[in-house]
ZADOMI-650121 format. One record per residue (C-alpha): y, x, z; residue in three letters. Coordinates in steps of 0.05 Angstrom, whole numbers, plus 5000, padded with zeros to 4 digits. Example, Ala and Ser with C-alpha at 12.3 -4.5 7.8 and 13.67 -1.06 7.14 Angstrom:
! ZADOMI-650121
      v      u      w   residu
   4910   5246   5156      ALA
   4979   5273   5143      SER
***
This chain:
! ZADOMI-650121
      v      u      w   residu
   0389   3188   7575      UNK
   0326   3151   7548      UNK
   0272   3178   7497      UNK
   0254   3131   7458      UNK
   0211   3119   7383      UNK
   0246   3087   7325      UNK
   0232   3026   7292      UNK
   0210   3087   7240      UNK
   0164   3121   7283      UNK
   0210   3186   7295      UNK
   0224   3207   7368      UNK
   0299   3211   7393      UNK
   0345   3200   7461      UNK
   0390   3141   7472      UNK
   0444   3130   7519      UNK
   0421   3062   7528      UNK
   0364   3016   7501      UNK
   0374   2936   7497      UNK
   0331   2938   7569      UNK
   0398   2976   7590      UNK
   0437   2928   7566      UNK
   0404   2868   7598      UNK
   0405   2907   7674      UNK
   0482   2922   7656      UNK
   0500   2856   7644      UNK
   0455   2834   7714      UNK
   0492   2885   7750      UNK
   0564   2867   7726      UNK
   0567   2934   7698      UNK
   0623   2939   7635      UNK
   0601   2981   7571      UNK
   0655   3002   7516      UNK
   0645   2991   7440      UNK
   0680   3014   7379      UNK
   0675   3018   7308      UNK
   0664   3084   7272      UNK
   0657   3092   7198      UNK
   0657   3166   7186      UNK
   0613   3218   7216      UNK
   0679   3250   7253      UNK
   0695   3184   7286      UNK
   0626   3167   7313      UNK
   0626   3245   7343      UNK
   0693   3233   7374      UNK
   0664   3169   7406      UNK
   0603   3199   7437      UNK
   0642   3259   7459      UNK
   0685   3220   7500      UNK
   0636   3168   7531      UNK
   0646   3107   7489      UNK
   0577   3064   7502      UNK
   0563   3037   7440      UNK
   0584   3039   7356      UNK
   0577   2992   7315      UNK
   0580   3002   7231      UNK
   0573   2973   7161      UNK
   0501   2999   7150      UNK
   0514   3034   7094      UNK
   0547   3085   7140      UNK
   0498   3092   7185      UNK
   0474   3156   7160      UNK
   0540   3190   7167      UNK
   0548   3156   7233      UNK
   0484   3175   7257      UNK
   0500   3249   7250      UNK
   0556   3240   7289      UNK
   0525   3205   7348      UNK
   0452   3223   7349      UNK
   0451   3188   7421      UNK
   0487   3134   7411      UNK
   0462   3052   7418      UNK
   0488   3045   7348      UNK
   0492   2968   7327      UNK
   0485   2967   7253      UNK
   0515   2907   7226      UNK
   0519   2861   7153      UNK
   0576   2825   7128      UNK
   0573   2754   7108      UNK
   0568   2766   7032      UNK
   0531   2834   7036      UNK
   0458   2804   7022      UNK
   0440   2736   6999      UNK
   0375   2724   7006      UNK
   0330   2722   7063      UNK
   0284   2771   7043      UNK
   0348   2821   7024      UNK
   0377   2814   7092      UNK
   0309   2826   7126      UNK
   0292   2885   7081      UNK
   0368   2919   7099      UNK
   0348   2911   7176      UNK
   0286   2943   7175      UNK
   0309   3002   7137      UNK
   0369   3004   7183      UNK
   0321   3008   7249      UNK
   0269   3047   7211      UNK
   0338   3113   7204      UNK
   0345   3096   7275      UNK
   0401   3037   7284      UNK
   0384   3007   7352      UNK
   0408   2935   7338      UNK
   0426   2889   7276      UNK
   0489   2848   7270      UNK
   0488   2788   7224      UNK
   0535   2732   7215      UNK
   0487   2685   7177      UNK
   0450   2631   7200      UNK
   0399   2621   7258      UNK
   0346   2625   7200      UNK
   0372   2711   7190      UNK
   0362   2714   7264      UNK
   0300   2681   7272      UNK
   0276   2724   7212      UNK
   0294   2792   7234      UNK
   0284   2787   7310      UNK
   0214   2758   7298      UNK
   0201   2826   7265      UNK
   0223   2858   7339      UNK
   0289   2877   7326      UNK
   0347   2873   7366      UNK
   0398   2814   7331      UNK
   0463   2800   7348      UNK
   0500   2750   7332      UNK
   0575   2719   7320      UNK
   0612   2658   7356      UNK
   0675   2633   7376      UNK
   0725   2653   7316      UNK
   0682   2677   7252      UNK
   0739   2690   7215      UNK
   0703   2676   7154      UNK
   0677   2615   7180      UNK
   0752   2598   7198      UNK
   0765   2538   7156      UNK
   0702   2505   7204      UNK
   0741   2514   7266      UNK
   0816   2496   7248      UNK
   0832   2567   7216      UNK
   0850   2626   7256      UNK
   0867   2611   7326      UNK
   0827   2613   7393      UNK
   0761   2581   7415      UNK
   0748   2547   7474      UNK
   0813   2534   7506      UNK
   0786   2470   7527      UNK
   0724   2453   7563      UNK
   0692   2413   7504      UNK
   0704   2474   7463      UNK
   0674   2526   7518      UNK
   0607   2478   7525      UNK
   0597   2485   7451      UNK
   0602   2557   7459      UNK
   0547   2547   7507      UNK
   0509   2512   7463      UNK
   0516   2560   7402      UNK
   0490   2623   7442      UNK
   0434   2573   7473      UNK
   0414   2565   7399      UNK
   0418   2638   7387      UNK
   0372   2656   7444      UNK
   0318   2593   7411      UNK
   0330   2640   7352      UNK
   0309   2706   7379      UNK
   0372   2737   7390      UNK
   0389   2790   7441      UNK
   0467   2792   7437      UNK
   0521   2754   7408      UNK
   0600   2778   7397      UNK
   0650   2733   7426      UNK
   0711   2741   7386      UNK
   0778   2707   7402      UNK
   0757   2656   7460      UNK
   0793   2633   7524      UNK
   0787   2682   7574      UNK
   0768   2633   7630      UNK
   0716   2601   7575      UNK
   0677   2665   7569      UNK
   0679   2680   7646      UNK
   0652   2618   7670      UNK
   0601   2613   7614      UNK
   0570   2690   7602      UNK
   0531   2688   7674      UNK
   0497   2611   7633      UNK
   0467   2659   7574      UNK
   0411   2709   7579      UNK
   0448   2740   7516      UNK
   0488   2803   7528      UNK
   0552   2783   7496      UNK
   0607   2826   7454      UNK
   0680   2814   7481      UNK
   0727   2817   7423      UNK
   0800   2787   7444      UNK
   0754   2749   7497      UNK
   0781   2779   7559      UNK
   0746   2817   7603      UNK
   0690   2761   7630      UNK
   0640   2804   7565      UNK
   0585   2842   7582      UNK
   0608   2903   7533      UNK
   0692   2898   7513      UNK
   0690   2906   7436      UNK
   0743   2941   7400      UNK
   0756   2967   7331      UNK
   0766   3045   7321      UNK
   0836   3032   7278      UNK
   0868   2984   7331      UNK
   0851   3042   7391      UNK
   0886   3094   7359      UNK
   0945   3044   7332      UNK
   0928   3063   7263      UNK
   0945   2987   7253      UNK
   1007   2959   7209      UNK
   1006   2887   7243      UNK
   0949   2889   7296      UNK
   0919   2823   7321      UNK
   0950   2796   7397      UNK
   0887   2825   7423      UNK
   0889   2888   7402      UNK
   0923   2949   7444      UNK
   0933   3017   7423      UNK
   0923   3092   7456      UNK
   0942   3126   7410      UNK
   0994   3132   7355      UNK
   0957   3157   7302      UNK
   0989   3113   7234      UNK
   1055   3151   7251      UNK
   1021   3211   7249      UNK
   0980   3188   7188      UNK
   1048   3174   7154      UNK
   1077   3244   7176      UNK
   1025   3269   7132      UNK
   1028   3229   7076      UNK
   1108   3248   7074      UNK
   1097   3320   7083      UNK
   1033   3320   7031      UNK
   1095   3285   6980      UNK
   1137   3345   6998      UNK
   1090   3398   6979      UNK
   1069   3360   6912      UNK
   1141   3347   6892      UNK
   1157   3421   6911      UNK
   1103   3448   6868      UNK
   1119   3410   6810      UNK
   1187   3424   6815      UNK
   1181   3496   6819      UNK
   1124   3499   6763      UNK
   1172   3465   6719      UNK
   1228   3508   6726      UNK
   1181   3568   6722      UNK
   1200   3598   6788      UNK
   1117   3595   6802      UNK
   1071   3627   6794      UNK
   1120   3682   6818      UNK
   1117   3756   6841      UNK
   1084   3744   6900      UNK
   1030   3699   6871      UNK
   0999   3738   6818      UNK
   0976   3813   6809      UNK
   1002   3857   6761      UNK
   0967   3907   6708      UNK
   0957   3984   6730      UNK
   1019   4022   6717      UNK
   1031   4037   6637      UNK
   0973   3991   6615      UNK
   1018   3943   6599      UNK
   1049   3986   6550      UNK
   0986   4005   6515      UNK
   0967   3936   6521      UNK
   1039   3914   6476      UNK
   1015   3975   6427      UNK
   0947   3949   6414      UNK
   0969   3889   6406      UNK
   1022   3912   6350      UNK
   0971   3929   6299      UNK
   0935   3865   6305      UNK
   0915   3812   6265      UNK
   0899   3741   6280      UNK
   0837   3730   6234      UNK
   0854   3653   6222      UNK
   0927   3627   6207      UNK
***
């Protein structure tokens, strides 16, 4: 466990800091990562020894809570923030609550931009599945060696740009081995194989909480059945409740309280001699 200062000033422990990362990935030492949106994921995930989260930023808080020691990568979509100045702005007040790392999938100049400020960036290659239509749609990178060099080449530019990690997502498992010892990047293996620095994998494909997972996903766990367990038995007890409400068998005897003995009566008498002021 490290102590360490945030980007705003506060003091905290880490499992890890980026100068963990790089002597992991020198060593040939694997690290674990998964998503976590919810402050009861992220504390399941440093309970049981996962290495690193990574989130939308605008969870980070709840995350945070979670996992207070936790390398937490804090990461922008594609569309999230448009200008320059917006997507520099979101990763400084990201690092300044505490997020160890940024994720963006923009260009070299959002790198450039927000590591020059200090931060840790980290980037996206291989299959950008928003980028898709760039790369022949939605298939996997680098199966040849033509396509494995310009992996090379993309993570050389991201290192020119400041970065200190990248996320390999769906490349040719020999491609990534023979080219992440080339890189000075610590790189995010995401249907990559295992030749990745830290294996990457999202919280929902884990626990099989996944209709149609991807090929590189593999589950633990079986939570969607027991997701859809509850739905079924939460249908039950709503279409039981309105059943019974309608046919007026609740509120019954043994769900309300009754009036004191005789009050009732007086209650009927008093209520005999009275008069309803407006008709």
């Amino acid at each position: 466990m490290k102590n360490i200062y945030t980007f705003g000033g506060q003091p905290a422990r880490r499992n890890l800091t980026v100068a963990c990362l790089r002597a992991n990935k020198a060593a040939g030492v694997k690290m674990t990562q998964v998503s976590a949106a919810t402050e009861d994921e992220a504390r399941a995930c440093e309970e049981m020894g996962i290495d690193m989260i990574t989130i939308s930023d605008v969870d980070y808080d709840a995350v945070r809570r979670g996992a207070p020691q936790t390398f937490i990568t804090s990461s922008q979509t594609m569309c999230q923030y448009y200008e320059p100045q917006e997507c520099l702005t979101a990763a400084l007040k990201s690092a300044e609550k505490g997020a160890d790392a940024v994720f963006t999938p923009r260009g070299m100049g959002i790198v450039e931009l927000i590591a020059n400020e200090g931060l840790a960036v980290q980037g996206h290659v291989g299959l950008v599945p928003r980028k898709s239509t760039l790369t022949g749609g939605l298939r996997t990178y680098g199966k040849t060696a033509e396509e494995a060099m310009q992996l090379l080449e993309w993570m050389r530019r991201y290192e020119d740009a400041g970065a200190t990690a990248v996320e390999v997502e769906c490349v040719a498992v020999e491609a990534l081995a023979a080219i992440n010892h080339k890189t000075t990047l610590v790189t995010h293996s995401i249907g990559a194989g295992s030749g990745g620095d830290i294996i990457f994998s999202f919280m929902e494909d884990i626990c099989g909480d996944v209709e149609n997972p991807p090929r590189h996903a593999k589950a633990w766990g079986d939570v969607g059945s027991i997701r859809k367990a509850l739905a079924a038995e939460r249908d039950k007890a709503l279409t039981g409740y309105r059943t019974d409400v309608q046919s007026g068998v609740f509120p019954d005897a043994d769900h309300t309280v009754s009036m004191l003995p005789g009050e009732a009566d007086k209650l009927a008498e008093a209520l005999h001699g009275w008069k309803t002021l407006h008709q």
